[in-house]
NUVO-726809 format. One record per residue (C-alpha): x, y, z. Coordinates in steps of 0.5 Angstrom, whole numbers. Layout:
BEGIN
[[X, Y, Z]]
...
***
This chain:
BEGIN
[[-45, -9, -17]]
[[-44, -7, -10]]
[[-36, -6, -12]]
[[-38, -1, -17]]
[[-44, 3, -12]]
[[-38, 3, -7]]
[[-34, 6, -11]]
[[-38, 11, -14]]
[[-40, 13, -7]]
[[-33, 13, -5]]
[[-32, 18, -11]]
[[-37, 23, -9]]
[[-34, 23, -2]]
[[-27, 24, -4]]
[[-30, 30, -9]]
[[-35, 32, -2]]
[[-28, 33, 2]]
[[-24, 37, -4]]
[[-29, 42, -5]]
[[-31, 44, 3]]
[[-23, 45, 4]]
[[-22, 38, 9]]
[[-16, 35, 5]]
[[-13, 42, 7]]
[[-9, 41, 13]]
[[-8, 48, 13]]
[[-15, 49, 13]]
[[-17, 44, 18]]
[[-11, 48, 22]]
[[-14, 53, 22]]
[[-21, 51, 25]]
[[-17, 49, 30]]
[[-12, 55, 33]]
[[-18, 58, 37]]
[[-14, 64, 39]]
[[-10, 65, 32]]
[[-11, 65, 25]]
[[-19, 61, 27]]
[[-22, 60, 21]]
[[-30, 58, 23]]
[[-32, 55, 16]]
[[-30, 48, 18]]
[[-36, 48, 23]]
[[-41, 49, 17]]
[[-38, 43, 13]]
[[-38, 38, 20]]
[[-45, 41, 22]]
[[-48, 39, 15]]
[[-44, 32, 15]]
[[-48, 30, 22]]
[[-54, 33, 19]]
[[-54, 29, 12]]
[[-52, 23, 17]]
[[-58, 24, 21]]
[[-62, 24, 16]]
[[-59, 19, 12]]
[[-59, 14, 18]]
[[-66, 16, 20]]
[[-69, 14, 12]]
[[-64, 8, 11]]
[[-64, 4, 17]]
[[-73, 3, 15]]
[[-71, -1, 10]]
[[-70, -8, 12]]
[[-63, -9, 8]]
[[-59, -4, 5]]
[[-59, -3, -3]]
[[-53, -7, -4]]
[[-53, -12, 1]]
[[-56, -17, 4]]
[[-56, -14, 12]]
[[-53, -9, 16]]
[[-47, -8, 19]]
[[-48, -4, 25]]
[[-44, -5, 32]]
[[-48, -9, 38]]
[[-44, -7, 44]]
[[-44, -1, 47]]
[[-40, -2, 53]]
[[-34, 4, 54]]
[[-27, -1, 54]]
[[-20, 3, 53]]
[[-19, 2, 46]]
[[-26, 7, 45]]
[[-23, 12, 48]]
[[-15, 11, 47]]
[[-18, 10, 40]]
[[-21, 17, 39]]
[[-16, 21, 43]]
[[-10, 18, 39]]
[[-15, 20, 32]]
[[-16, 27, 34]]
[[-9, 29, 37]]
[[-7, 26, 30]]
[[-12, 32, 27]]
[[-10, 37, 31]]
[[-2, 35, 30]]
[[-3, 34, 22]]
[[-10, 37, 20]]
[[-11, 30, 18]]
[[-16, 24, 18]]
[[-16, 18, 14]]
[[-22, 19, 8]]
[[-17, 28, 7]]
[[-12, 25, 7]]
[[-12, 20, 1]]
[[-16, 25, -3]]
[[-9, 29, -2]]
[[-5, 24, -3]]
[[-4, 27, -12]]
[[-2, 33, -9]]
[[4, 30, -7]]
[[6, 35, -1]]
[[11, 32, 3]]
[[6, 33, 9]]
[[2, 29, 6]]
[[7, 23, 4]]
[[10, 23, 11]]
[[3, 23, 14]]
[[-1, 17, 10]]
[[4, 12, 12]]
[[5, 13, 18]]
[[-3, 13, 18]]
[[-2, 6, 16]]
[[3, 4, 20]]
[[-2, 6, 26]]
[[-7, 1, 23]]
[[-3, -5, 23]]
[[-1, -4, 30]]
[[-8, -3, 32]]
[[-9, -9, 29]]
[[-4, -12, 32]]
[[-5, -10, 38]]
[[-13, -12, 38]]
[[-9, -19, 36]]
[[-5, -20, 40]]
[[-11, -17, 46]]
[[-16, -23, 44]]
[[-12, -28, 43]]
[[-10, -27, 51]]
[[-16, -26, 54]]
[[-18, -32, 50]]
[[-13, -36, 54]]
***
């Protein structure tokens, strides 16, 4: 059952991404060209994002388990190593490049742009080397 809520919440994430614009590069573009063609719309949609997501968090973790599963997932470190800063880094200049993230660029992908096409692989191609990578890091610091 957990597949099918997963899922219908996936569907109105995606559905939530198309219709505020994120899925458009040039639209995200834009909200990053400061000194252009500025398009301020996209601060609307990530300040609501954060507030939902606020809110949402504030409600949900007084449960003692989520809906659809027996505990949650949250992280338990909190210390600042090189893969949490590199990580975010590579991501937003990832942004800024393509006007990309992961959850618009998959809704976009029926749209066939070219843009599009080159950007999900690549996108991928960078989480297998992450992967492998974060591999290849624990397997040496265990050594």
């Amino acid at each position: 059952m957990s597949f099918f809520i997963n899922l219908a919440l996936g569907l109105l994430f995606g559905v939530g991404l198309v219709i505020s614009g994120m899925s458009n590069p040039a639209k995200v573009l834009n909200f990053l060209d400061l000194f252009g063609t500025w398009d301020p719309s996209l601060a609307f949609v990530m300040g609501g994002a954060v507030l939902v997501a606020f809110i949402g968090f504030k409600v949900v973790l007084k449960r003692p388990a989520p809906i659809a599963a027996d505990r949650f997932q949250l992280p338990t470190r909190n210390d600042i190593d090189s893969p949490l800063v590199i990580g975010p880094a590579l991501f937003g200049i990832g942004w800024g490049l393509g006007g990309f993230c992961p959850g618009p660029a998959l809704t976009a992908l029926p749209l066939a742009a070219a843009g599009t096409l080159a950007f999900v692989p690549a996108m991928f191609l960078g989480m297998w080397a992450a992967r492998m990578l974060g591999q290849a890091r624990t397997a040496r610091s265990s050594t």
